[in-house]
Residue frames relative to the residue before (quaternion, step in Angstrom):
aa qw qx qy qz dx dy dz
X 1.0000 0.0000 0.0000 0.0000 0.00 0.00 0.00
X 0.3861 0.7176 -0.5232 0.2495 3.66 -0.93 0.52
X 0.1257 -0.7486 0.6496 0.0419 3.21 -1.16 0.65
X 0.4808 -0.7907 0.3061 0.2234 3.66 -0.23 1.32
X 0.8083 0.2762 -0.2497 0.4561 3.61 1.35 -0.09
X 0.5083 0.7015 -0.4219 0.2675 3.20 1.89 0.43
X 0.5118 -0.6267 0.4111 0.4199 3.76 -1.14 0.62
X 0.3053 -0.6256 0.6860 0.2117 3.23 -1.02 0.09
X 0.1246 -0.8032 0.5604 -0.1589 3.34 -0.91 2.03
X 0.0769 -0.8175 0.5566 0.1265 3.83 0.39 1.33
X 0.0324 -0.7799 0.6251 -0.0007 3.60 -0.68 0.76
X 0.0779 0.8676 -0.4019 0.2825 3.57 1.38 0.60
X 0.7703 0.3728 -0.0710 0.5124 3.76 -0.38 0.77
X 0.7101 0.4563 -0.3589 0.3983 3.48 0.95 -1.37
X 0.1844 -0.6872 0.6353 0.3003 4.00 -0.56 -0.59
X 0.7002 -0.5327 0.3352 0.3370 3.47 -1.49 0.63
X 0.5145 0.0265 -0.8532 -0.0818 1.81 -2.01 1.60
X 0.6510 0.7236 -0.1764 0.1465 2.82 1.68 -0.72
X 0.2901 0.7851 -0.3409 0.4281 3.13 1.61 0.58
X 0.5339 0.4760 -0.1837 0.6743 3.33 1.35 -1.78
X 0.6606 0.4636 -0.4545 0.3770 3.60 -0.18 -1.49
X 0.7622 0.4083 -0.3010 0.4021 3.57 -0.49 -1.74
X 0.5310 0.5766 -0.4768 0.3978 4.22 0.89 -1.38
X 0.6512 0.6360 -0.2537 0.3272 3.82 0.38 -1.56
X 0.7201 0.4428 -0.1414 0.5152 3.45 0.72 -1.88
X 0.5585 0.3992 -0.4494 0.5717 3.70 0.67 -0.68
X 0.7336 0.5136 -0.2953 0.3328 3.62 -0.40 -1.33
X 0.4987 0.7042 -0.3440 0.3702 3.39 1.07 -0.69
X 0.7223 0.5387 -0.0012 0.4337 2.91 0.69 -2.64
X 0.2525 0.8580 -0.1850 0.4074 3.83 1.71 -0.56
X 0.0195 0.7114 -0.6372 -0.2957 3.43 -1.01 0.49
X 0.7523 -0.1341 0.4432 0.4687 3.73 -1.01 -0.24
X 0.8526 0.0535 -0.0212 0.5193 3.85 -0.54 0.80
X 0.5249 0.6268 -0.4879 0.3058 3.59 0.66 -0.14
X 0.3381 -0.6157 0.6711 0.2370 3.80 -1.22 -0.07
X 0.1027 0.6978 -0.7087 -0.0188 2.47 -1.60 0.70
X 0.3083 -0.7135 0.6010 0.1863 3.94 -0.49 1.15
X 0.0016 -0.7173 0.6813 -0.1461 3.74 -1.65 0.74
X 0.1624 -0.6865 0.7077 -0.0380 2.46 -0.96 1.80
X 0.1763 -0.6190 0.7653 0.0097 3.78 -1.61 1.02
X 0.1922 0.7126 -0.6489 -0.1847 3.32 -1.82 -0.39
X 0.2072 0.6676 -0.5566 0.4490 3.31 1.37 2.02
X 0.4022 -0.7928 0.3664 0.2748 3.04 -0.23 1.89
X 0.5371 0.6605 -0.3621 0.3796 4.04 1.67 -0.17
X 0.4154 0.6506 -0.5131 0.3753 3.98 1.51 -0.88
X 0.7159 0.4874 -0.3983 0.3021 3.73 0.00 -1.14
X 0.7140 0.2503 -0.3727 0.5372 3.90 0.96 -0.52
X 0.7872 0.4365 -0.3125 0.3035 3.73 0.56 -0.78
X 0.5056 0.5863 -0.4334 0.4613 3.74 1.15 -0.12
X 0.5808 0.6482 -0.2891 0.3986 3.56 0.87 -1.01
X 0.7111 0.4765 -0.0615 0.5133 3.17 0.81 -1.98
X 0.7040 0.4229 -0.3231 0.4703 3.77 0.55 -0.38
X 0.6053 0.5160 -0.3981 0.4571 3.45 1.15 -0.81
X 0.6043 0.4899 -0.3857 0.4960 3.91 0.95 -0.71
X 0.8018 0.3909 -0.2929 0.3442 3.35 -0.26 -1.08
X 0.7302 0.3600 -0.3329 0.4757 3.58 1.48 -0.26
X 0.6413 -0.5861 0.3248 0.3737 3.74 1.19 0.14
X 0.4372 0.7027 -0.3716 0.4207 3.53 1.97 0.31
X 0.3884 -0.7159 0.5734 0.0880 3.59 -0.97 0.75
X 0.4345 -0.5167 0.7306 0.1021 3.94 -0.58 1.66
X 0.3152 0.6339 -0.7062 0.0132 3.81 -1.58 0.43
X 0.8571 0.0143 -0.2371 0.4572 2.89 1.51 1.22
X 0.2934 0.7559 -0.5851 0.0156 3.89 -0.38 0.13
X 0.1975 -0.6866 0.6984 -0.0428 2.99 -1.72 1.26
X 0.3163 -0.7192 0.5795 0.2167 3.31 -1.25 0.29
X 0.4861 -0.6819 0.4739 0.2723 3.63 -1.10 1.40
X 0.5265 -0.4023 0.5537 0.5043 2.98 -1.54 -1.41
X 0.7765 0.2956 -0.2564 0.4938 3.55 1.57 0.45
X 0.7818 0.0536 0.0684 0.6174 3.23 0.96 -0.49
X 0.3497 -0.6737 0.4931 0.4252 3.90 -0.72 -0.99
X 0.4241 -0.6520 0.6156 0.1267 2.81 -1.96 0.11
X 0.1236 -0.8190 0.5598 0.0246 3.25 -1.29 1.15
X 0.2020 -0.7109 0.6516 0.1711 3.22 -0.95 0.58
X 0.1705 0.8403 -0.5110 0.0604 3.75 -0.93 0.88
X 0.3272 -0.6914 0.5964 0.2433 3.49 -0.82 1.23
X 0.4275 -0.6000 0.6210 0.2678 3.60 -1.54 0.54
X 0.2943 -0.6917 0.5841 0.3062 3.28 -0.95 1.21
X 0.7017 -0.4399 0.4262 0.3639 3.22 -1.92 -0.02
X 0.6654 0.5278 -0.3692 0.3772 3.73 0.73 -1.22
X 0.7625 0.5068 -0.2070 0.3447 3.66 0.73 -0.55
């Protein structure tokens, strides 16, 4: 999995919300199509990363589970 210009965001350690919280604030700062990979190992990232990318118009073009936690790959949508 990989996307050659996405950042790589270690949010390891944090526990919910701030996974979502910090995902948002990066994504913000973002242009429109960019990537950004994220690693978590809050055993909650797997339902609430998903769910935030919908409701905010972001696009999942990957998630895997680690040996700790998972990993997303996400394109910033345009509406956001």
């Amino acid at each position: 999995m990989g996307d050659d210009t996405a950042t790589l965001y270690d949010l390891r350690g944090l526990k919910c919300p701030l996974p979502v919280l910090k995902t948002r604030r990066r994504l913000k700062d973002m242009a429109a199509g960019d990537a950004l990979l994220i690693d978590t190992n809050d055993p909650l990232a797997g339902i609430d990363i998903p769910h935030f990318c919908r409701e905010d118009g972001h696009m999942i073009l990957s998630s895997e589970k680690t040996a700790d936690g998972h990993r997303f790959l996400i394109r910033k949508g345009s509406a956001a």
